[in-house]
C-alpha positions, -999 to 999 in steps of 0.1 A, spaced: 141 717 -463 116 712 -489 126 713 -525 94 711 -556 108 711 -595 76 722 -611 76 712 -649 55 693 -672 84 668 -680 102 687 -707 139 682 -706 151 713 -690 126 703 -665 140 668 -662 175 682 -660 167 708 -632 153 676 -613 186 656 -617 204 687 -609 189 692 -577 191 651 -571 229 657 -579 236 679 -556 215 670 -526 236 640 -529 271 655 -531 264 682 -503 250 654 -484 220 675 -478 189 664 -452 158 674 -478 129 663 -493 123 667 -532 91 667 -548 86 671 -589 53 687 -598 39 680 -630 0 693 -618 -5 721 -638 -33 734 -615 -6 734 -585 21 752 -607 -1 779 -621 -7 783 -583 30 795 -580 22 826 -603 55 816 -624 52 828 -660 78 801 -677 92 762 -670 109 753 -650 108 763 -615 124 759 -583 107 763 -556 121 756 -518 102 757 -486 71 774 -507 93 804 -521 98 800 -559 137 807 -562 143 803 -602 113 801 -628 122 797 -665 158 790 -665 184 762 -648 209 775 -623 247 766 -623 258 733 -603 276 766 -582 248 786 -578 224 759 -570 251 749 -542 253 780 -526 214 785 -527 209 748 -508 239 750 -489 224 779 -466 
């Protein structure tokens, strides 16, 4: 699985990155994160608002931060 945090480096961005780091680790989970700051590669991901969440090339949430809960149930499938 392939997990990108797209965000310029704001702090919701930041803490949807740690997050996602937070809980790979507690699941124990076999994936590869990647933060994109690139503006050109996020516009290419047609998301109106920061941050997004985008895994194995389908953007999942744009513009907000899931709960720990949600987030676990999303990359625990």
């Amino acid at each position: 699985m392939n997990i990108k945090i797209l965000g310029t480096g704001c702090s919701k961005c930041n803490k949807l990155y740690d997050l996602v780091t937070e809980v790979v680790k507690s699941e124990n989970l076999d994936v590869n994160i990647e933060k994109v700051q690139d503006m050109k590669t996020i516009l290419s991901y047609k998301i109106m608002a920061l941050p997004g969440l985008v895994i194995d090339e389908e953007v999942i949430f744009a513009g907000s931060i899931p709960s720990k809960k949600k987030l676990i149930k999303i990359l625990s499938k």
